[in-house]
C-alpha positions in Angstrom: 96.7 4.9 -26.9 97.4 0.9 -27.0 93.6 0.6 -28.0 93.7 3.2 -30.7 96.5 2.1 -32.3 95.0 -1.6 -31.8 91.9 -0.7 -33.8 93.7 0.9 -36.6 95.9 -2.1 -37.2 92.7 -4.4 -37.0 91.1 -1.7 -39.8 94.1 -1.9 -42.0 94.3 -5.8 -41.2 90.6 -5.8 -42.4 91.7 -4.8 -45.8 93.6 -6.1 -48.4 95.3 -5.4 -51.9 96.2 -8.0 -53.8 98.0 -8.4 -57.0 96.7 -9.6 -59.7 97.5 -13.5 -60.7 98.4 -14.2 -64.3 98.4 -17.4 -65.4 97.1 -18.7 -62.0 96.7 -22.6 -61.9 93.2 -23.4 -61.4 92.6 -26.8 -59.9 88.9 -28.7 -60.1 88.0 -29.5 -56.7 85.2 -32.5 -56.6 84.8 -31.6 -52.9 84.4 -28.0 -53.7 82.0 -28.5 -56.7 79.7 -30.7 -54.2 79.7 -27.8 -51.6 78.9 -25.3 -54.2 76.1 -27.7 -55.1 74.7 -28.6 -51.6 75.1 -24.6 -50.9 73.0 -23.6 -53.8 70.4 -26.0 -53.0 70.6 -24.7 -49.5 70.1 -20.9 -51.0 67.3 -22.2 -53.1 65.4 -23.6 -50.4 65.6 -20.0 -48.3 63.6 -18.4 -51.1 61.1 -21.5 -51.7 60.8 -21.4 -47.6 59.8 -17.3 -47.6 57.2 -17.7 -50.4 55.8 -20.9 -48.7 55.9 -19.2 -45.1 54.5 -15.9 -47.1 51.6 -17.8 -48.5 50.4 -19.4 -45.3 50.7 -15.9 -43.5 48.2 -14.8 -46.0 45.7 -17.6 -44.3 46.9 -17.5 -41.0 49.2 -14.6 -39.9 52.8 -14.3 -39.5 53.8 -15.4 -36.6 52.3 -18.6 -36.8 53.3 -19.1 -40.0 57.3 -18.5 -39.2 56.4 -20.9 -36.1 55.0 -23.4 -38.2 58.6 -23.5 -40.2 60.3 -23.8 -37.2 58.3 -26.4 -35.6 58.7 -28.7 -38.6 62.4 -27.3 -39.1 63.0 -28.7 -35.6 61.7 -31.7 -35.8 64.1 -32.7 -39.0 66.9 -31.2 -37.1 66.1 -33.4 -34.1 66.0 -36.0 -36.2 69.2 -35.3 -37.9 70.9 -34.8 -34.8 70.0 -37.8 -33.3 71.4 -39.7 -36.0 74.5 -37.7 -36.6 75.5 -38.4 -32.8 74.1 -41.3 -32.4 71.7 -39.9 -29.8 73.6 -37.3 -28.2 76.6 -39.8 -27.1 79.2 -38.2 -29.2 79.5 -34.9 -27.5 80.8 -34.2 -24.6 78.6 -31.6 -23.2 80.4 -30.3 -19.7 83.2 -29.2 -22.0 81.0 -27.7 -24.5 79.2 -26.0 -21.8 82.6 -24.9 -20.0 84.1 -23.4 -23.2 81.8 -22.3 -26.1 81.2 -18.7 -25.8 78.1 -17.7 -24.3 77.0 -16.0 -27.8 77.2 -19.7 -29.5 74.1 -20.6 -27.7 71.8 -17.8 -29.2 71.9 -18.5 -33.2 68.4 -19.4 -33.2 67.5 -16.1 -32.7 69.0 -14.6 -35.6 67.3 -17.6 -37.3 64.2 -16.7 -36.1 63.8 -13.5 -37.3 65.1 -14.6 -40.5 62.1 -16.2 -41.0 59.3 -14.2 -39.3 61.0 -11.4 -41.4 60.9 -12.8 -44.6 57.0 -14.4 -43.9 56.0 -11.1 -43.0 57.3 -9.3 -45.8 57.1 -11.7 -49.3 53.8 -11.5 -49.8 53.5 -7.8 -50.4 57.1 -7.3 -51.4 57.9 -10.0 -53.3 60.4 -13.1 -52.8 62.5 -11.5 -55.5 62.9 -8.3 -53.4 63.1 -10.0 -49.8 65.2 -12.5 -51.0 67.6 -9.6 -52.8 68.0 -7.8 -50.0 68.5 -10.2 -47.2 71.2 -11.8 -49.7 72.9 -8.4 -50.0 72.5 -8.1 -46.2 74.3 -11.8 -45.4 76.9 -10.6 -47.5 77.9 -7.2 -46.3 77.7 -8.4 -42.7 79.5 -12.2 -43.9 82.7 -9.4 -45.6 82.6 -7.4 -42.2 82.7 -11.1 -40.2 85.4 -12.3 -42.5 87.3 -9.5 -42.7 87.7 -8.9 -38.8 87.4 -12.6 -38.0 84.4 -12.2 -35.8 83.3 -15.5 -34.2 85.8 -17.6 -34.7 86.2 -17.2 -38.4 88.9 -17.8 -40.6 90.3 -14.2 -41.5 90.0 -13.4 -44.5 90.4 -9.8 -45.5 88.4 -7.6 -47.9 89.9 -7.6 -51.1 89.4 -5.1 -54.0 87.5 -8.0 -56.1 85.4 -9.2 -53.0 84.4 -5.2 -52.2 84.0 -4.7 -56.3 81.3 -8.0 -56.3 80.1 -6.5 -53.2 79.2 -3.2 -55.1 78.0 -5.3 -58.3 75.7 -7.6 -55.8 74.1 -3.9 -54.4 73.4 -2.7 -57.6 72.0 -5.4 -58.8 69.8 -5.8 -55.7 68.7 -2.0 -56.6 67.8 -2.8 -59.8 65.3 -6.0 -59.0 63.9 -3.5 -56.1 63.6 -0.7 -57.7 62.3 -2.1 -60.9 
């Protein structure tokens, strides 16, 4: 019964009402405003990358289109990584191999099929569409993540504002898709 009464405390833990703040303080946050920034040019580049990847499948195929993207994408990365640790010297890798979680090492295949996905399907769906949906996807599943702290995640509950946005972002979605 521990486990059942476990899960229904994570369910109602998952949730949460807040009250409404009047008058709340809002503070401008320069390091916020450069995240946002960096974040939307990091959103813009996931549609530019789907209609690139998109067009080449049309002269090539698909798979070796999404390849392509992360042949090139590895190749930055490498180089970015090299540089950021100043080849490899500022990790220790025994303890990263003794205590991430064996799930940590897999995130390029969630990447992958990102991109084959959205290769495969923007050229006869649209990047509009692809890119609607997959948003609305990374969302629901990002709430669900936050909201049971999956991963190591900072909790962070569903709210009735976050779930009403959630509900605006799926309509909206439906109304680009469905035209």
């Amino acid at each position: 019964m521990a486990k059942g009464a476990a899960f229904v405390q994570a369910l109602k833990d998952s949730v949460v009402i807040e009250k409404p703040r009047i008058n709340a303080r809002i503070s401008f946050d320069k390091k916020l405003v450069m995240d946002m920034l960096l974040l939307m040019v990091a959103g813009a580049c996931t549609s530019l990358q789907g209609a690139v990847n998109g067009a080449l499948s049309i002269h090539t195929n698909g798979g070796f289109s999404a390849w392509l993207s992360f042949a090139i994408g590895s190749f930055v990365l490498l180089l970015f990584f090299l540089i950021d640790t100043r080849g490899a010297k500022t990790i220790n890798w025994k303890s990263a191999v003794k205590t991430a979680p064996w799930w940590c090492w897999w995130g390029g295949l969630a990447g992958a099929a990102y991109v084959l996905f959205i290769t495969l399907f923007i050229p006869y769906r649209g990047a509009a569409v692809v890119s609607g949906v997959t948003i609305c996807a990374q969302m629901l599943t990002s709430l669900f993540v936050d909201s049971f702290a999956f991963f190591g995640c900072i909790h962070r509950p569903a709210s009735i504002p976050r779930l009403v946005g959630m509900a605006l972002l799926i309509a909206g979605v439906l109304m680009v898709a469905l035209n």
